[in-house]
C-alpha positions as CSV (number, residue, x, y, z in Angstrom):
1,X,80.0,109.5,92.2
2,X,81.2,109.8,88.9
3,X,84.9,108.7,88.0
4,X,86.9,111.1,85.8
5,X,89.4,109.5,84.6
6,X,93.1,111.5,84.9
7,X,95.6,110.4,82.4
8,X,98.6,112.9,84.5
9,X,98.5,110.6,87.8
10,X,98.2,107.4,85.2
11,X,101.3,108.1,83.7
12,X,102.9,108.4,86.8
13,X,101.5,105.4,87.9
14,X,102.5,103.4,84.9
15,X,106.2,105.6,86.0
16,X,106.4,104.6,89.1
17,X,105.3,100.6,88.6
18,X,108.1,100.8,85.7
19,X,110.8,101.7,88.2
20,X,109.8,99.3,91.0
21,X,110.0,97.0,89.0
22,X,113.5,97.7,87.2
23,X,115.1,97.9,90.4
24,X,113.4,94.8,91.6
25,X,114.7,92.7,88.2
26,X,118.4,94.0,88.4
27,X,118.4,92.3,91.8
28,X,118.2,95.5,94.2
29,X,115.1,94.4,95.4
30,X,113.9,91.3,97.0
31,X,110.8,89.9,95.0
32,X,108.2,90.6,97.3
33,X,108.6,94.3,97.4
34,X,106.8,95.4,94.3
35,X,103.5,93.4,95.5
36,X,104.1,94.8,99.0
37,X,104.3,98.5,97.7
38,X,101.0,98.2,95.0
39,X,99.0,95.7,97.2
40,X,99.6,97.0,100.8
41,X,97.9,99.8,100.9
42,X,94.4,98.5,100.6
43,X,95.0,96.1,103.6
44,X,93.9,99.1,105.7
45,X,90.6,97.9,105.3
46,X,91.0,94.8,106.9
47,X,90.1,97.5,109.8
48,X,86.9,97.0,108.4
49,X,86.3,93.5,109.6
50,X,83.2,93.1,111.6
51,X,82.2,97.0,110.9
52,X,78.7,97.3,110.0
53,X,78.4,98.9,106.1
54,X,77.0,102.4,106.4
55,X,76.0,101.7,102.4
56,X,76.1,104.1,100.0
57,X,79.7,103.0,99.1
58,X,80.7,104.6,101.7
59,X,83.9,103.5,104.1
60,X,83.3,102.5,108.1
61,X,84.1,105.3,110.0
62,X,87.0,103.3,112.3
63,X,88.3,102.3,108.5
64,X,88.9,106.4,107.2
65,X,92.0,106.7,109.8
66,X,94.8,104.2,108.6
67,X,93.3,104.2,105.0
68,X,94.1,108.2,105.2
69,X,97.2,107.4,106.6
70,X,98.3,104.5,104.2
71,X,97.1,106.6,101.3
72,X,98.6,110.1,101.8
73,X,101.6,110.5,99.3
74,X,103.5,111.8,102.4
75,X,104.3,107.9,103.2
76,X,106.2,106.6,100.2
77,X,108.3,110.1,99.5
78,X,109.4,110.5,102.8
79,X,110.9,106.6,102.5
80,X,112.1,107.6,98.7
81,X,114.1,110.3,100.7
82,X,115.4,108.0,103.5
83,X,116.2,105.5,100.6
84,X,118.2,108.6,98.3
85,X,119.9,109.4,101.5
86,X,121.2,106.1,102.7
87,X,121.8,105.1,99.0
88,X,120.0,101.8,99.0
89,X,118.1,100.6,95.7
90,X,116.3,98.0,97.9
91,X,114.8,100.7,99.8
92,X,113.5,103.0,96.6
93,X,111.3,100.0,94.6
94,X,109.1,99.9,98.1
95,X,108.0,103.4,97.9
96,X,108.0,103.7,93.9
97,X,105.3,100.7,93.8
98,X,103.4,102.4,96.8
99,X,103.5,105.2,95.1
100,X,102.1,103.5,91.9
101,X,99.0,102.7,94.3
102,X,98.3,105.6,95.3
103,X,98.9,107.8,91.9
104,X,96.6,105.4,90.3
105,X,94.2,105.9,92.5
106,X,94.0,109.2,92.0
107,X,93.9,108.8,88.1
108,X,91.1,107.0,88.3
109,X,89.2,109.2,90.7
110,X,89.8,107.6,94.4
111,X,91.6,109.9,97.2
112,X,91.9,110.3,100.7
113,X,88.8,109.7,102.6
114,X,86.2,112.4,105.1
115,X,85.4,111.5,108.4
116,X,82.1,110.2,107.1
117,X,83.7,107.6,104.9
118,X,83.1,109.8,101.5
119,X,86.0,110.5,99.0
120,X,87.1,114.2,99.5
121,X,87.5,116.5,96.8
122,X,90.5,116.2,95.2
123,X,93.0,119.1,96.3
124,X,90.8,120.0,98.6
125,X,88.1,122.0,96.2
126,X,85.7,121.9,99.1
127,X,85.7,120.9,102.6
128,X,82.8,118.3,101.9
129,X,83.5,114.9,101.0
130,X,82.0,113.3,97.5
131,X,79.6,110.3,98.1
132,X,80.1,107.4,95.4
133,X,76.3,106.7,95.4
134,X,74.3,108.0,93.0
135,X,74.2,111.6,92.1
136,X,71.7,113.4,93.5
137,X,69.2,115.5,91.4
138,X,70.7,118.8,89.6
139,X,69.6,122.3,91.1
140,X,66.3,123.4,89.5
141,X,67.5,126.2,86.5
142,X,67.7,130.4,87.2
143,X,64.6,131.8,86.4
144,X,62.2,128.4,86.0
């Protein structure tokens, strides 16, 4: 699969890291928040332990369920909410750097994941999920 590169989500990203961290540095945050939020969604695949590798760069099967869950942007504004509501700083740098994670993922071409283990379209072009092997052959031309 080819990786397009979206500057948008990067920004964000970049946004979302920035405010982590501010409100881990002026001391409303304890210090292992921001790692928590940018690191801890990629320990979904510690589900993948023992899995065989269906190759291809594709994820195990049993993995696709708490990555999906871990990685939909539901997760960390539903906890920004919460946080906004009860007023607590402490709680808003945890989903700002999970946040980071995810919107950089997306800028650099990574989303939520099939039932096969592919990478789905983004916005959800087309119900068929987008294999990061290599790209298969283009469709022969019109009228050749």
């Amino acid at each position: 699969m080819k990786h397009v590169i979206r500057p948008l989500p990067l920004l964000g990203a970049f946004v979302a890291l920035g405010a982590a961290l501010v409100l881990w540095r002026d001391g409303s945050a304890p210090w292992w928040v921001v790692p928590a939020g940018v690191i801890g969604p990629d320990l979904s695949f510690l589900a993948a332990i023992g899995a065989a590798d269906p190759g291809n760069g594709l994820m195990p099967s049993r993995v696709v369920r708490p990555y999906n869950l871990v990685h939909h942007p539901g997760g960390p504004l539903a906890l920004a909410v919460v946080s906004l509501v009860v007023g607590s700083p402490a709680l808003l740098a945890f989903p700002a750097a999970w946040g980071s994670h995810l919107l950089w993922d997306r800028g650099v071409g990574y989303g939520m994941r099939a039932r096969d283990g592919s990478i789905m379209a983004p916005r959800g072009r087309t119900g068929r999920g987008v294999h990061p092997g290599p790209s298969p052959a283009p469709p022969p031309a019109r009228g050749a």
